[in-house]
N, C-alpha and C positions, 0 to 999 in steps of 0.2 A: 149597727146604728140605723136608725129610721130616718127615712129622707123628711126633709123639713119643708115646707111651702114657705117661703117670704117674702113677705111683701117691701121692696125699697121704694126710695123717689130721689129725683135727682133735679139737683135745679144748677143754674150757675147764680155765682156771688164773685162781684166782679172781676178777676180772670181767670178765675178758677170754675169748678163744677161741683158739688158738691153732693153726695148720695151717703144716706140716711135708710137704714132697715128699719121698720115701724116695730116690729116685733121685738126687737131687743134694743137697749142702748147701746148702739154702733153705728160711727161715722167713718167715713173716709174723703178724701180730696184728688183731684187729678186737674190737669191741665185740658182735657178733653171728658166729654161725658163718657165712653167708654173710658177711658183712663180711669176714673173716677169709679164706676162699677167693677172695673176688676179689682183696684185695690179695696173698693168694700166685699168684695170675696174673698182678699186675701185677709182681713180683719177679722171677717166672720169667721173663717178658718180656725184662726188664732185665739177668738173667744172662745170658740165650741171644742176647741184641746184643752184650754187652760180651764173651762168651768167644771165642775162635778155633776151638779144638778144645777140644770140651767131651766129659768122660765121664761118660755115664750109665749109671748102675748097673743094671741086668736085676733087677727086684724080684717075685717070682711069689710070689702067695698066701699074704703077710704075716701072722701073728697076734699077737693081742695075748697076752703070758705075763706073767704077775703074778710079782713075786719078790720079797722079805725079805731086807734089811738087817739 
């Protein structure tokens, strides 16, 4: 299998941390931001067993934009 480049982001939401891989639909949650990044490795894991043909998204130098509701 071909290694994958992916891009996550990780924020907190209130007491938790929360990371998010941009390339695929996959989340995970931890009590710490490491916390949080491992088990979204261990998600990711779990996607990429269970998918056949998976598409990943090409995600190049991401920003964050603030915007008002």
């Amino acid at each position: 299998m071909r290694k994958l480049e992916l891009k996550n982001v990780v924020w907190r939401e209130g007491k938790y941390h929360v990371a998010q891989c941009l390339n695929v639909d996959v989340s995970s949650f931890g009590s710490t931001k490491r916390e949080a990044l491992a088990n979204l490795d261990e998600a990711l894991e779990l996607y990429f067993e269970d998918v056949k043909k998976s598409h990943v998204t090409r995600v190049e130098r991401p920003e964050i934009v603030k915007v008002s509701l």
